[in-house]
N, C-alpha and C positions, 0 to 999 in steps of 0.2 A: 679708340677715340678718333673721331675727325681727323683731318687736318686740310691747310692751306691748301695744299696740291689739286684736294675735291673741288672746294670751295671756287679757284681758277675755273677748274671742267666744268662747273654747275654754270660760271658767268658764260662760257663759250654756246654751252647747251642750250642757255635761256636765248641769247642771240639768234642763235641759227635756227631754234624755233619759232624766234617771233618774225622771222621773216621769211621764214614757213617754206625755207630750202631742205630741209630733209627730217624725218624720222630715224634715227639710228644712237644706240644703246651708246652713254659716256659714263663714264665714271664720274659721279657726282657728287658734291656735297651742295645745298641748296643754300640761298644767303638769306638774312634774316632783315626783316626790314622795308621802307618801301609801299609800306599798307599790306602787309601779306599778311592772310586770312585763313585759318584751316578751315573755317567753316567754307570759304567761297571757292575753297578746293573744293568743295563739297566732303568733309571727315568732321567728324567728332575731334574734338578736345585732344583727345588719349586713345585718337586712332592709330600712333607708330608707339604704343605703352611696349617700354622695355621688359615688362616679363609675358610679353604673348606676340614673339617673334616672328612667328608662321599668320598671324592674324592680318586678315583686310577684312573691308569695308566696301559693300558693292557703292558707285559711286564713289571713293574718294578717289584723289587724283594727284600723283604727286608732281604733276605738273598741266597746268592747265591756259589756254589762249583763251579772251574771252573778248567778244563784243556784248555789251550792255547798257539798254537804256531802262530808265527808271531812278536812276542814282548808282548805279554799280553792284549792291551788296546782294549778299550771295541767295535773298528772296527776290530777287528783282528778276527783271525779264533777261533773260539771258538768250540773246539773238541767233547766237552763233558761239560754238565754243569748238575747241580741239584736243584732245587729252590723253591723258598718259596715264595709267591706271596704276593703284596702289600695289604695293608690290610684297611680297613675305618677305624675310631674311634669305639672304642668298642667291637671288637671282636679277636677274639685269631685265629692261624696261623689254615688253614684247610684245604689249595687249594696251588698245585705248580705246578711241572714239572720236569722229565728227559729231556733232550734232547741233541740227537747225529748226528753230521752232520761230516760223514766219508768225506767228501771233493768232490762228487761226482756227485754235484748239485740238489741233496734232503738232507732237514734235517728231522728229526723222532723226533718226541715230544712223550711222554706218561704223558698226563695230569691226575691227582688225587684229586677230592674233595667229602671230607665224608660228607660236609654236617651237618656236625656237630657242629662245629665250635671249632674244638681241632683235630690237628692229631691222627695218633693210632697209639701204637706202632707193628712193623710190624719185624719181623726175617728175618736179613738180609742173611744171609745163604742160610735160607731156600727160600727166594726169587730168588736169584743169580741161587738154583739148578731148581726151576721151569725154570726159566728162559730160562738156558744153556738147559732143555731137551727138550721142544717147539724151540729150534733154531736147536740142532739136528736132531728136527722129519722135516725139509725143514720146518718151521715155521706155521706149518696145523694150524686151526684154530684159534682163539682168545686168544691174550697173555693172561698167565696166571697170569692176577695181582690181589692180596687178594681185597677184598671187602672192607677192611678198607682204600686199597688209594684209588678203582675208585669209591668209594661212591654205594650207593641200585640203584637199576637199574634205568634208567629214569634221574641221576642227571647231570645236566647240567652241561656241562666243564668236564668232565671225560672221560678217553679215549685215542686209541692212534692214531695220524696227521702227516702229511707229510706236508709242505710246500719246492718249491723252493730255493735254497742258492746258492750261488756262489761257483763256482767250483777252489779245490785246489790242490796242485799236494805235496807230503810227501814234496819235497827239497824247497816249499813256506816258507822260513821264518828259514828253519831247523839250530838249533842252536840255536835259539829265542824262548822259552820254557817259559811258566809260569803255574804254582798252584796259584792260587787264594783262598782266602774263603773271603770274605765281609758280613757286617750286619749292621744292623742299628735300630734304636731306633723305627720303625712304627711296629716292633715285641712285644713289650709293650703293647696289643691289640690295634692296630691301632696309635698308639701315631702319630698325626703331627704337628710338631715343629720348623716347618720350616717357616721362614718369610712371610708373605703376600710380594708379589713382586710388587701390585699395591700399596701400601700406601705408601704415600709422592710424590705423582704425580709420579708415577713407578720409583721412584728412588729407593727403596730398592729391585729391581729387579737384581743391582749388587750385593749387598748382599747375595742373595741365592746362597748356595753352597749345599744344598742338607738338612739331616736330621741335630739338633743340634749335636748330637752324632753320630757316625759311624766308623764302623774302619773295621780292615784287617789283615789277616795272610796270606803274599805271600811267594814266593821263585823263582827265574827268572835265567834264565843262558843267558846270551849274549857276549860269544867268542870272543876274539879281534884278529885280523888279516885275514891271507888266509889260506886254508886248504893244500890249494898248495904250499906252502911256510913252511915251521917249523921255517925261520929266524926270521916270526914275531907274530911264539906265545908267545915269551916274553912278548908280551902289555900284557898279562892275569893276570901279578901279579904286584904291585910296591908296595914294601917294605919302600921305602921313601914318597908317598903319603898316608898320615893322613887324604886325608877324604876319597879314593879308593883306598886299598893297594891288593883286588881282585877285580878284573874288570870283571873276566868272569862269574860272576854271583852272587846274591848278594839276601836276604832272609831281613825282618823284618815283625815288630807287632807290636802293640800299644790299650790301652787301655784309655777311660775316664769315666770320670763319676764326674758329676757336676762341673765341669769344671779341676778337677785335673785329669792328666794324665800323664801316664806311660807308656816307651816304649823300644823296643830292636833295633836297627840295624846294619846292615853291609858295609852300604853305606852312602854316601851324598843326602839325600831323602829329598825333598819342602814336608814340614808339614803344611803348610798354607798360600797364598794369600791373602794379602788385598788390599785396593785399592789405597793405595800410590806408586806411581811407582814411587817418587824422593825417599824416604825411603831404608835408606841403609840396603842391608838385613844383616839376624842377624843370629845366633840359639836360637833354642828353651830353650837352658841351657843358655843364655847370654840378659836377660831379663830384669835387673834391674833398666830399663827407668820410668823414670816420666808417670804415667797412672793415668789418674784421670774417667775415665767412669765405674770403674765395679761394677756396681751398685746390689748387689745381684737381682731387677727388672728388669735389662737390658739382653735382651736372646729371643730367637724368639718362645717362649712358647704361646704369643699372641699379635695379634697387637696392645692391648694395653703396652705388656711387650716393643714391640722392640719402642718404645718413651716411655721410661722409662730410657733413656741413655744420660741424661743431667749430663755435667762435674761436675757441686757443688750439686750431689744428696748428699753427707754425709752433708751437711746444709738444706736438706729437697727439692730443687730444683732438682729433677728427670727430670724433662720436657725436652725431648730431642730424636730427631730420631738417632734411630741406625747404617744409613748411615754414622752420623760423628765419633765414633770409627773405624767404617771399615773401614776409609777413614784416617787415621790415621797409618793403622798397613801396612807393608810392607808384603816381604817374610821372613817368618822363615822356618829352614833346621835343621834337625838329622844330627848326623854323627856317623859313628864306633862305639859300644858301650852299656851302657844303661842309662837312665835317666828317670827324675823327675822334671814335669813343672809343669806350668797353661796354659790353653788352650789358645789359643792367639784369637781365634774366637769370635765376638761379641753374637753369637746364643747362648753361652753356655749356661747352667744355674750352673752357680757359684753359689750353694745353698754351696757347701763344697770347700773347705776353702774361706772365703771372712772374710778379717781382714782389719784393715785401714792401715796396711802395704804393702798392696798389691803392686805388684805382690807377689807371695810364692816364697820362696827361691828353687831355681832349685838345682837339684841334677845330675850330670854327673861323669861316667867314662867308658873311651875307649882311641881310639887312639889318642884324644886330650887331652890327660892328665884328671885330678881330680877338678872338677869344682864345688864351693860351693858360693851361691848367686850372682851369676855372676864373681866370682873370681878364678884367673888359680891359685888352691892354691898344685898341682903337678901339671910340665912339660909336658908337651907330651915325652913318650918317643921316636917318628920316628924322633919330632924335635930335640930330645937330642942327636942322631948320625948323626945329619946333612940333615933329611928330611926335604918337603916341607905342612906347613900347613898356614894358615889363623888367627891366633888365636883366633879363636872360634866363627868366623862370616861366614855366610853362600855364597853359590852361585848356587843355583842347582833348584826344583817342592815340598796339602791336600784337601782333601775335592772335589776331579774329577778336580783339575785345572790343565789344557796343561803344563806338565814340557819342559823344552831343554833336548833334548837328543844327547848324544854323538854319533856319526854316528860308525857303526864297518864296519868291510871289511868282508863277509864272500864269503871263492870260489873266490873272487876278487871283488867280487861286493861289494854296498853300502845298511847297510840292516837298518832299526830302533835297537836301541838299545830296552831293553825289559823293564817292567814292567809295573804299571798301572798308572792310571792320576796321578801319583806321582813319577817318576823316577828319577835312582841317575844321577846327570850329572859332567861334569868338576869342578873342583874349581877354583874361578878366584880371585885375591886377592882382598881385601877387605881392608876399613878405620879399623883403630883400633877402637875397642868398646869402648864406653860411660864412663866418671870415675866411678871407683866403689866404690858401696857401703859398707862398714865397716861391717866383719863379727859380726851374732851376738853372743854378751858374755856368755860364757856357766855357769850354776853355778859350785861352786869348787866342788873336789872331795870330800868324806867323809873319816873323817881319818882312817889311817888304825888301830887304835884302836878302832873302832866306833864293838860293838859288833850285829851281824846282825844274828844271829840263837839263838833260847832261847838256855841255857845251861843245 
């Protein structure tokens, strides 16, 4: 099962590659969250499925950098990317890719495998300058890349390819800007943890949504109005909408690890899909419903884990497929802010925290006021000058699932708004939340005569 320890390596890992200091093999576990997308890894659903360990998927990427205009999502033009290839069980990152597709209708790969089974670390400076003087010299012979990415001579998958792409013109999309960085847990030498989608007569094929853990550091600009017009770039801000008070572009992150996770946003971003579509949606800070499944065994670690999600497991009855929590959970939504939840996903593995009070008390604060175990215990302040919010129920796209997206005008036209399989969309009102549950009692203070340094 996971643990915490990954989840730190996976945050270090994502850093140091997004500022594109080195390539080299960590011990990872990937976070979940964030807008993270398996499709815009480029994988299938139930590309890391726990009963076909040794399996990949050419193309998918257990971690990936991306520049993208068009809206971000994983059919949009992808400018620029850098990648880490999928991996079997049991071996560490060693084989990925650059690749550049000027809009021209070639794209340019520069594939890298040492063969080793650990990347090297490589001087990126010093690469950048080979680089730029092989493009000066009219590109005369054989890029100059170290032997630590294209592998000893002879290794297979190394090198640099051109393939076909569809041809884009700069004004495709212009305005509709995304950074990416995505990862996921098949970085943990191969880890797959992803549901078998044939067991229970393919019923837990709705289930897969990708790795149990995964997540994302984006940032997206998506413009509201015409460029022709100045009367309607007003949409760009609204100071009295509490779940998008900037509309023309919007950044988050998120992190997990065994099933507790923590996150930032600046939008109204779908953190996770289940398979209740009468299930009124919620947020991820507004959680304090009756949950009888989270079985520390219930998690897509193996097919025996995921029937391991029988409701009276705390009376020893485990027996139970994982389809029926899934089937259970709605949408949950971020909003403005930061917090503190439990994962609402059946995949996770809840090794850390799992109490018989479950769910864990959420932690919020942003534009929707100060949120403690599902209770509004500060206001929001945009509602407190007369703005519009929800109180603390969601409407908007985790895990690569299709969000709504709010349509913008750019130039006059109708373009996608931007981000990945998780973008922020309209707020639409919603039922009031669930009664709540009773904060808990803190112990008293210590008196102030209570001596607390020797003398």
């Amino acid at each position: 099962m996971p643990t915490s320890r990954h989840a730190l390596a996976a945050t270090a890992a994502a850093l140091v590659a997004a500022a594109g200091l080195t390539l080299r093999a960590l011990p990872a576990q990937a976070v979940s969250g964030g807008g993270y997308s398996a499709q815009q890894q480029g994988c299938s659903p139930s590309a890391d499925r726990n009963d076909q360990q040794q399996s990949t998927e050419p193309g998918c990427h257990n971690a990936t950098l991306q520049l993208n205009q068009g809206g971000g999502y994983a059919s949009s033009w992808h400018v620029l990317s850098v990648n880490s290839d999928q991996l079997p069980s049991g071996e560490s990152p060693h084989s990925g890719s650059v690749q550049l597709d000027p809009g021209q209708g070639t794209a340019y790969s520069i594939s890298f495998e040492t063969g080793t089974g650990t990347l090297i670390l490589v001087s990126p400076l010093g690469l950048a300058v080979d680089l730029l003087t092989w493009a000066g010299s009219g590109f005369a012979g054989p890029p100059p890349i170290p032997q630590q990415i294209a592998g000893s001579p002879g290794t297979p998958g190394a090198g640099m390819s051109q393939s076909s792409a569809a041809q884009h013109s700069i004004s495709d999309g212009l305005g509709n800007e995304q950074v990416y960085f995505g990862a996921d847990d098949n970085l943990d030498n191969g880890e797959h943890d992803s549901v078998n989608p044939t067991d229970d007569h393919n019923k837990d094929a709705r289930v897969a949504d990708g790795p149990s853990d995964g997540g994302a550091v984006q940032a997206n600009t998506h413009p509201q109005g015409s460029l022709t017009d100045p009367t309607t770039w007003q949409d760009n801000v609204d100071p009295t909408d509490a779940h998008n008070p900037v509309r023309a572009l919007d950044a988050g992150t998120g992190a997990c690890a065994d099933g507790l996770c923590a996150g930032a946003d600046t939008s109204h971003r779908k953190d996770y899909q289940g398979g209740c579509t009468s299930c009124p949606d919620q947020s991820v800070y507004n959680d304090q419903y009756t949950t009888d499944w989270r079985s520390p065994d219930c998690n897509g670690q193996s097919t025996q884990n995921q029937n391991d999600c029988g409701a009276n497991w705390q009376n020893g009855q485990e027996s139970g497929n994982i389809y029926q929590p899934y089937s259970e959970r709605g949408a949950y939504y971020t909003d403005p802010g930061v917090f503190v939840y439990q994962d609402p996903d059946p995949q996770a593995s809840p090794e850390f925290p799992v109490t018989p009070t479950y769910p864990m008390c959420e932690l919020y604060a942003g534009t929707m006021g100060v949120w403690v175990c599902s209770q509004n215990v500060v206001p929001s302040p945009i509602e407190a000058i007369g703005g519009a919010s929800s109180g603390g129920s969601g409407a908007s796209a985790k895990h690569g699932k299709n969000a709504q997206v709010r349509p913008v005008t750019h130039s006059g036209a109708a373009t996608g708004a931007s981000g990945s399989g998780s973008a922020p969309v309209a707020p639409q009102p919603q039922p009031s939340p669930a009664p709540l549950l009773p904060l808990p009692t803190l112990p008293p203070l210590p008196s102030t005569t209570t001596t607390l340094l020797p003398q």
